[in-house]
BAMAR-371262 format. One record per residue (C-alpha): residue number from 1; residue in three letters; x, y, z. Coordinates in pm, whole numbers, plus 50000, padded with zeros to 5 digits. Last residue first. Example, Ala and Ser with C-alpha at 12.3 -4.5 7.8 and 13.67 -1.06 7.14 Angstrom:
2	ser	51367	49894	50714
1	ala	51230	49550	50780
# end
This chain:
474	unk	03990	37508	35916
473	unk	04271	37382	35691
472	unk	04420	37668	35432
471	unk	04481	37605	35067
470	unk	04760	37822	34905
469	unk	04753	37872	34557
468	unk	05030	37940	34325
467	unk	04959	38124	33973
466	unk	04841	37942	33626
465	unk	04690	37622	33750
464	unk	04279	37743	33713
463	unk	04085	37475	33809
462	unk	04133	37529	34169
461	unk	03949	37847	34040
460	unk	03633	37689	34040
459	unk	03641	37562	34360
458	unk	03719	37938	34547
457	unk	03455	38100	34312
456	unk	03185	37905	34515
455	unk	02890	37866	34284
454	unk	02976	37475	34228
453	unk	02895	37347	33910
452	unk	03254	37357	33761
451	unk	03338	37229	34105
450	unk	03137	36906	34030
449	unk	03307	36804	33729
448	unk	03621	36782	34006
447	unk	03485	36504	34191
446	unk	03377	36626	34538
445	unk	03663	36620	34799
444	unk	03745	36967	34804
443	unk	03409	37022	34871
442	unk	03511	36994	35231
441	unk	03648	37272	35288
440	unk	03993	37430	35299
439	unk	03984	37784	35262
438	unk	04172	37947	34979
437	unk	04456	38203	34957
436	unk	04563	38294	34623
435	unk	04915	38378	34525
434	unk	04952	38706	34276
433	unk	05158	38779	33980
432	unk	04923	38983	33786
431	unk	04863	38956	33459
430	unk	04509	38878	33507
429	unk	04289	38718	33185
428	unk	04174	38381	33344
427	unk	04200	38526	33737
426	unk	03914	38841	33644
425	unk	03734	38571	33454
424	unk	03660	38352	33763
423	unk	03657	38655	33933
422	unk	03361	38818	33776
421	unk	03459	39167	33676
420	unk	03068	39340	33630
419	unk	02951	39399	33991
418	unk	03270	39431	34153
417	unk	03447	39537	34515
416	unk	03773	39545	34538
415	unk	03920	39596	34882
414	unk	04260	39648	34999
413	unk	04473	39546	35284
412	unk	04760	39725	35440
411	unk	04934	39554	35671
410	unk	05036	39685	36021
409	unk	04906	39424	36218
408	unk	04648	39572	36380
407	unk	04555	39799	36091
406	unk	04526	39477	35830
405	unk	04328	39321	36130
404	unk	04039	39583	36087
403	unk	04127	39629	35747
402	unk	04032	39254	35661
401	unk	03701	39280	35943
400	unk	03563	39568	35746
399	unk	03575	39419	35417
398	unk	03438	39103	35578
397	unk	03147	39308	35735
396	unk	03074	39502	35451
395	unk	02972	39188	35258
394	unk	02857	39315	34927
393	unk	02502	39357	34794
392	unk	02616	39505	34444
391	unk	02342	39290	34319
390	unk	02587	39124	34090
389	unk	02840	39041	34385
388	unk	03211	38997	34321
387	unk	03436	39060	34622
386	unk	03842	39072	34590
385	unk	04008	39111	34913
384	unk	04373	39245	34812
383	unk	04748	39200	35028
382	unk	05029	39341	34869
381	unk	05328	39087	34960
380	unk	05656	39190	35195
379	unk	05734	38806	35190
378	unk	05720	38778	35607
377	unk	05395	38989	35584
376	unk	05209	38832	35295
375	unk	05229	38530	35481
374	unk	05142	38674	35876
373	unk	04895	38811	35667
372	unk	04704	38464	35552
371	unk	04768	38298	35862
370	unk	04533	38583	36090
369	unk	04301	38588	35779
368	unk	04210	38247	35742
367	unk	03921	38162	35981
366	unk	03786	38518	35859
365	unk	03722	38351	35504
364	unk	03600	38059	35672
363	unk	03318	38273	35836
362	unk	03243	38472	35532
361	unk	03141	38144	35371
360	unk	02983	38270	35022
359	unk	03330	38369	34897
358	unk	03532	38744	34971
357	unk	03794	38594	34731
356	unk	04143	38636	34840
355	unk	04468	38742	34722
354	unk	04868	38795	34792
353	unk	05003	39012	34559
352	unk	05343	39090	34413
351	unk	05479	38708	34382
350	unk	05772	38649	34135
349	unk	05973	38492	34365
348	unk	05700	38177	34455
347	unk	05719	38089	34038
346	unk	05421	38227	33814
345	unk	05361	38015	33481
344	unk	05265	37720	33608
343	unk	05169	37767	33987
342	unk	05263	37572	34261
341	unk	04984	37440	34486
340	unk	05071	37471	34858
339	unk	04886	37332	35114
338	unk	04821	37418	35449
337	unk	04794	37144	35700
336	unk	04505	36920	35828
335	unk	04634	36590	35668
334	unk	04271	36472	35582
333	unk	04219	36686	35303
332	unk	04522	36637	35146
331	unk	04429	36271	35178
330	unk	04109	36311	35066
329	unk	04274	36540	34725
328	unk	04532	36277	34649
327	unk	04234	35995	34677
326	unk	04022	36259	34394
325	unk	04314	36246	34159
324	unk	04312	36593	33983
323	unk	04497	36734	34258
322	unk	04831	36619	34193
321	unk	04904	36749	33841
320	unk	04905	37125	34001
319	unk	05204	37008	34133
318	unk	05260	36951	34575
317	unk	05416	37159	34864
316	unk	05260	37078	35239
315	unk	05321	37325	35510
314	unk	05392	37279	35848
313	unk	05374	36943	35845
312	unk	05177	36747	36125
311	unk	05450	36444	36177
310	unk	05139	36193	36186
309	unk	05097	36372	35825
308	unk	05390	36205	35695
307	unk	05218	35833	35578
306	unk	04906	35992	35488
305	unk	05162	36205	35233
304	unk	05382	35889	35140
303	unk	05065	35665	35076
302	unk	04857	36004	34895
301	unk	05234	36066	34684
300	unk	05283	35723	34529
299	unk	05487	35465	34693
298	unk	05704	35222	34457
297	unk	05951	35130	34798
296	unk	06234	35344	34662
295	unk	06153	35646	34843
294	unk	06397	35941	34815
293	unk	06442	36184	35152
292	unk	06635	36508	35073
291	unk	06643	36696	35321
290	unk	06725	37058	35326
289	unk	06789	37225	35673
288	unk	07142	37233	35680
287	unk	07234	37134	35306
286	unk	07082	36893	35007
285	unk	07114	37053	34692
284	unk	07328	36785	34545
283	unk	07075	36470	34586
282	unk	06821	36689	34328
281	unk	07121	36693	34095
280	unk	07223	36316	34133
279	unk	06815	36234	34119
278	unk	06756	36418	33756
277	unk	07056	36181	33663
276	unk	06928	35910	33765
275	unk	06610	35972	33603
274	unk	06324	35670	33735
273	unk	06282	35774	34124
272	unk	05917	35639	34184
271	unk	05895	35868	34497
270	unk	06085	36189	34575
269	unk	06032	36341	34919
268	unk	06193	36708	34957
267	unk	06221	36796	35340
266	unk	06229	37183	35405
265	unk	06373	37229	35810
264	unk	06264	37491	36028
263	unk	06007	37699	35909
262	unk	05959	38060	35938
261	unk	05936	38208	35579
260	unk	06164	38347	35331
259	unk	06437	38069	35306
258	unk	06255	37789	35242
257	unk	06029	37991	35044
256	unk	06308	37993	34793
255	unk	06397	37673	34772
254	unk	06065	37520	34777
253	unk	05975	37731	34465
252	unk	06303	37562	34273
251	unk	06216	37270	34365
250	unk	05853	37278	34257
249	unk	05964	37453	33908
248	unk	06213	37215	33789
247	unk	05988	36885	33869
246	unk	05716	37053	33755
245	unk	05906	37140	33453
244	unk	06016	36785	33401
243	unk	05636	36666	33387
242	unk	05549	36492	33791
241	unk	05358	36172	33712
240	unk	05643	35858	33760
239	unk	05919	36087	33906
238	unk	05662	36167	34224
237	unk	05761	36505	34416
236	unk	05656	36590	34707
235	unk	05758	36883	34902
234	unk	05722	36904	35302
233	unk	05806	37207	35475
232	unk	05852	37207	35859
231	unk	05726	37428	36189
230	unk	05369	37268	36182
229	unk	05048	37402	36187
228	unk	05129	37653	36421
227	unk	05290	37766	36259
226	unk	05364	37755	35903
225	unk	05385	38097	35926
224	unk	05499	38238	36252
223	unk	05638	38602	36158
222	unk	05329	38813	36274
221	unk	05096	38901	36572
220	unk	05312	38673	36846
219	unk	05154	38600	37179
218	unk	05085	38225	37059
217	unk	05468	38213	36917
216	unk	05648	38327	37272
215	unk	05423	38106	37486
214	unk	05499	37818	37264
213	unk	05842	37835	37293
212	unk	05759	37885	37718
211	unk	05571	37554	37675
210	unk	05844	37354	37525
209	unk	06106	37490	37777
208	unk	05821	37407	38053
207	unk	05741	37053	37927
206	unk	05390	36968	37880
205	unk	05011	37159	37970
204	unk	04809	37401	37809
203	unk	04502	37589	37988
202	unk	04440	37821	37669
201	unk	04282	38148	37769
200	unk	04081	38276	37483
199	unk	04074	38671	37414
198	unk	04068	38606	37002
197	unk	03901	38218	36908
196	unk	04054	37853	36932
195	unk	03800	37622	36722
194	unk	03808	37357	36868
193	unk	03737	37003	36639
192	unk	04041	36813	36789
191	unk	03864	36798	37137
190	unk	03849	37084	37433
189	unk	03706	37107	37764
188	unk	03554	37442	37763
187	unk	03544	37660	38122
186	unk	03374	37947	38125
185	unk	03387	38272	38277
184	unk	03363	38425	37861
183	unk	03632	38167	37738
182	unk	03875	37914	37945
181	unk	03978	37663	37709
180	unk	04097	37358	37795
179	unk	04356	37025	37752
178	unk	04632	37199	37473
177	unk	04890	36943	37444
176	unk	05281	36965	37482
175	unk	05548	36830	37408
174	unk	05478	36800	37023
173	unk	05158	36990	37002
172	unk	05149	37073	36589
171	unk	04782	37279	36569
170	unk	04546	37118	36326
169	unk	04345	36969	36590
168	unk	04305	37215	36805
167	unk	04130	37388	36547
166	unk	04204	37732	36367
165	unk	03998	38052	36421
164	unk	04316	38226	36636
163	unk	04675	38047	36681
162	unk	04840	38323	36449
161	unk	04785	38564	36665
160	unk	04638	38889	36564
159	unk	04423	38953	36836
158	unk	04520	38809	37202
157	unk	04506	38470	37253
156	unk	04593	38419	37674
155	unk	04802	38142	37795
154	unk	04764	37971	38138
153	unk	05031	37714	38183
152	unk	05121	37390	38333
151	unk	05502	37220	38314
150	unk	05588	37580	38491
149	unk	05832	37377	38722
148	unk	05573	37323	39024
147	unk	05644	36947	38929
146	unk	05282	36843	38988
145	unk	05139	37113	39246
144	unk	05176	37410	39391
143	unk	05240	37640	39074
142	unk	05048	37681	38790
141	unk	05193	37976	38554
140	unk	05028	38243	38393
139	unk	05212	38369	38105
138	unk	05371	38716	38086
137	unk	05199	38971	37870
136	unk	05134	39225	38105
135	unk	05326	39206	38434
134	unk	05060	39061	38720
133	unk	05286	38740	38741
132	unk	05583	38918	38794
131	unk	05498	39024	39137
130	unk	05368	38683	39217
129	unk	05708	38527	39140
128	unk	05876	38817	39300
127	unk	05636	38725	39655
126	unk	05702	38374	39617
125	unk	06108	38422	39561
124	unk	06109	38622	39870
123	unk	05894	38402	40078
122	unk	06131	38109	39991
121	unk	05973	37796	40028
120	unk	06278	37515	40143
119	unk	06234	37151	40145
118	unk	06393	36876	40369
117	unk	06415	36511	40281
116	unk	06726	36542	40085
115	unk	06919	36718	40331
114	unk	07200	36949	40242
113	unk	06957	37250	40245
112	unk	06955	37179	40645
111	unk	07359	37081	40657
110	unk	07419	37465	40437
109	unk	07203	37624	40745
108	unk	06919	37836	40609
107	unk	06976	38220	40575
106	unk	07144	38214	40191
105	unk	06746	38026	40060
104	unk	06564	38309	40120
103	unk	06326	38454	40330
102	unk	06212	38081	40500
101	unk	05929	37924	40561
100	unk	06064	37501	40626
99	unk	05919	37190	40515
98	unk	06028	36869	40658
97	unk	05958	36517	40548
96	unk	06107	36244	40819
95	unk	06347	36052	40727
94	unk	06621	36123	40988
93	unk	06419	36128	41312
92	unk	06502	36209	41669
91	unk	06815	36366	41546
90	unk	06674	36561	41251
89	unk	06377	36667	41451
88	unk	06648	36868	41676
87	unk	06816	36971	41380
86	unk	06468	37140	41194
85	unk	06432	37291	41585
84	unk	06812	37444	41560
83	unk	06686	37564	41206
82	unk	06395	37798	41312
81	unk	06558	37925	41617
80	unk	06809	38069	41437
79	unk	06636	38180	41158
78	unk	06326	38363	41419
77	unk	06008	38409	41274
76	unk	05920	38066	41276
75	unk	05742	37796	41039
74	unk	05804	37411	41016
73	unk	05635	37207	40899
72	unk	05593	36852	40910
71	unk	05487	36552	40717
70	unk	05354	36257	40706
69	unk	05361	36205	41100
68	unk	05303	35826	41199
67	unk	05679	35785	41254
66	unk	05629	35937	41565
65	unk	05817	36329	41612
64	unk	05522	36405	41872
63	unk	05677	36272	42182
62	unk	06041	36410	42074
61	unk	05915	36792	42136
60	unk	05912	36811	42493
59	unk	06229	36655	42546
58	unk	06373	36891	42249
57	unk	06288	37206	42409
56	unk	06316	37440	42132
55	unk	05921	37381	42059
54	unk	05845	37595	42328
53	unk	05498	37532	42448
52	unk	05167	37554	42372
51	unk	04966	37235	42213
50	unk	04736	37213	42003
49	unk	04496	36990	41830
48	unk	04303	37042	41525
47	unk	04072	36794	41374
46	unk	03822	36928	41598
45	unk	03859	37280	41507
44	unk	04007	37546	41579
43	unk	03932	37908	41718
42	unk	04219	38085	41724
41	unk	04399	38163	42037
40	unk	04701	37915	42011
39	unk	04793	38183	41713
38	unk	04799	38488	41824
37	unk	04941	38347	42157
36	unk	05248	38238	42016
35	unk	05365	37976	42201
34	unk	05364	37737	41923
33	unk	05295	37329	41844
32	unk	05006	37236	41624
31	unk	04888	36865	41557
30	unk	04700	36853	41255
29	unk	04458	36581	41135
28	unk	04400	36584	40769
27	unk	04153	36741	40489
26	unk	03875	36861	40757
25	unk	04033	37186	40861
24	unk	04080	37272	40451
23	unk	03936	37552	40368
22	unk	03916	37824	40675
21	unk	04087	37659	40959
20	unk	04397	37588	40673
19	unk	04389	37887	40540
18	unk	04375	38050	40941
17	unk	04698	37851	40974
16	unk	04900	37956	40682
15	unk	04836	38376	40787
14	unk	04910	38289	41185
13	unk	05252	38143	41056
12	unk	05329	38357	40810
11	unk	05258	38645	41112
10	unk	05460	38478	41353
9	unk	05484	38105	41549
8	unk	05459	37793	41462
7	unk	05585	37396	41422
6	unk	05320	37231	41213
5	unk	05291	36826	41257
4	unk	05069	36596	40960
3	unk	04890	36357	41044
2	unk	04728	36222	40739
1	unk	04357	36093	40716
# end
């Protein structure tokens, strides 16, 4: 057990004290010096011992300032008084830990706050701190121990943000990790599998400046996307299977949603270079926040994508031609990030519509919402949930959920329900310039004769290159 000295007298005083009798008496051994009667008349206990006197008379004092003490504190009333006892240690002992109450900072001697082993708490800066801790919308922050810089938080999810019905583990946490979820009075320890849900509490932990960025994007309804998957954009384009359209058409997407969504930096990786003069004009469009990385080691695009995903990209931008190799599609799979399949005859600025299919897993199709109209928001695209049911037996709930969130975020969502349009169809003979949204499961990975058999209208249309589709983790 520590000794540890308290020097006391006033209200503060009586107020730390009675903590201490209450929770923690049995923690350390306290010696207590004060003549304040409200407080040598409390009812201690036996790991308590005080004395009454005045601890401005230094001959009295010195006995107790042994080099057994851990710590002491020191808490009067009185300024004066408080920092001609802090000297008064200081000349008995030099190294001793001190902790002094004070109002602020300005009423402590400059030779006191000069002293390395001497710590202030500022009852002033407490009581603001607290005060702004019960403003709306302001993260809770842990103070008292580790640094006490705000390198621990307490974030709440409210609806609309971007972080809701996506795992832990698809979430970028570069300086910072996400350790537990408080939800419904309970505590959840979390794992990469965690689903983070609307009215969670995320106990989130890493550097303050880090965690107050974070703060700001969790809270946010709209304008995040690819977070917080990721904050970058990584194309991929491979000389060796990519046609020279693709090659045309990918850059010149990536370009463009470069600079209409959120993302930091777009990084262009081209493997198997073979056209050097294809690879001078791809060189020249690098700029502040293009990157143009070429790979000369004979990599193809599941290596260099495995390879990139310890990075966890914000948004991944590959051909049509990519996903008919079953590896490409298990390591897309595995990445945990959004892809983006460019279209063939619709390019990124052409988009009016941004779609969905109301499939057989209404959960995943909620899972995806939050991402999928922060999208449509930050390129001003139409947004339409497109249900096909021939027993006209359709999912109220989703449609209801869409406009629910639509409303919230001020995007207007609409509903097409059909009997006789099946979507598969519907997509074949659109003319509509429209990027579909599609949840990323797991049947991804099944050879691609199999999604022809697969009822899921999502799979089937991965067969069908003519527009962009987007392909969200879960």
């Amino acid at each position: 057990m520590k000794q540890v000295l308290i020097i006391a007298d006033g209200k503060i005083a009586k107020i730390f004290i009675e903590s201490l009798l209450e929770k923690y008496f049995s923690n350390n051994y306290y010696i207590i010096i004060s003549n304040d009667i409200e407080i040598t008349s409390l009812k201690f206990s036996s790991s308590f011992k005080v004395y009454n006197f005045d601890p401005l008379a230094s001959s009295r004092l010195k006995p107790f300032i042994a080099n057994s003490l851990y710590d002491v504190f020191v808490i009067m009333q009185d300024k004066d008084e408080r920092d001609e006892v802090c000297s008064i240690i200081r000349k008995i002992n030099k190294d001793i830990p001190i902790i002094i109450s004070c109002e602020s900072k300005s009423q402590v001697k400059q030779d006191l706050l000069d002293d390395p082993n001497l710590n202030t708490i500022s009852t002033s800066f407490i009581t603001a701190r607290a005060l702004i801790g019960k403003i709306p919308n302001i993260p809770s922050i842990a103070r008292g121990f580790g640094l006490n810089k705000g390198e621990i938080m307490q974030i709440n999810i409210p609806f609309g943000s971007a972080y809701s019905y996506i795992s832990i583990g698809s979430i970028q946490q570069k300086g910072w990790r996400i350790v537990g979820i408080y939800r419904k009075n309970s505590f959840i320890i979390t794992n990469k599998a965690t689903i983070i849900q609307p009215n969670d509490s995320l106990l989130v932990i890493g550097d303050p400046m880090v965690l107050n960025n974070i703060y700001k994007k969790m809270i946010a309804n709209t304008g995040n996307f690819p977070a917080p998957f990721g904050i970058d954009i990584y194309v991929y384009i491979d000389f060796k299977f990519y046609s020279q359209k693709e090659i045309d058409d990918i850059i010149l997407d990536s370009l463009w949603i470069h600079k209409k969504i959120k993302n930091e930096k777009l990084i262009i990786n081209i493997l198997n270079p073979s056209n050097i003069k294809r690879l001078v004009d791809i060189k020249a469009i690098q700029q502040d926040g293009v990157i143009i990385n070429i790979d000369y080691n004979q990599k193809n695009i599941s290596q260099k994508i495995e390879e990139d995903s310890a990075n966890k990209i914000g948004l991944i931008m590959v051909a049509p031609s990519v996903f008919k190799r079953n590896k490409n599609r298990r390591i897309l799979y595995k990445a945990n990030s959004p892809i983006l399949k460019i279209g063939k005859n619709t390019r990124l600025s052409e988009l009016e519509t941004t779609l969905i299919f109301c499939s057989q897993n209404s959960k995943h199709v909620q899972n995806i919402s939050y991402s999928l109209i922060d999208f449509a928001s930050q390129l001003k695209l139409d947004i339409k949930l497109y249900e096909f049911q021939l027993d006209e037996d359709y999912n109220a709930k989703i449609a209801t959920y869409y406009q629910n969130i639509g409303r919230l975020l001020n995007k207007r969502i609409t509903i097409e329900h059909t009997s006789n349009k099946n979507p598969i169809f519907w997509l074949h003979r659109s003319d509509e310039k429209l990027i579909q949204f599609i949840p990323l499961e797991i049947d991804l990975l099944q050879r691609r004769i199999f999604w022809l058999l697969n009822k899921n209208a999502d799979y089937l249309s991965l067969n069908i290159d003519k527009n962009p589709q987007i392909l969200m983790p879960m």
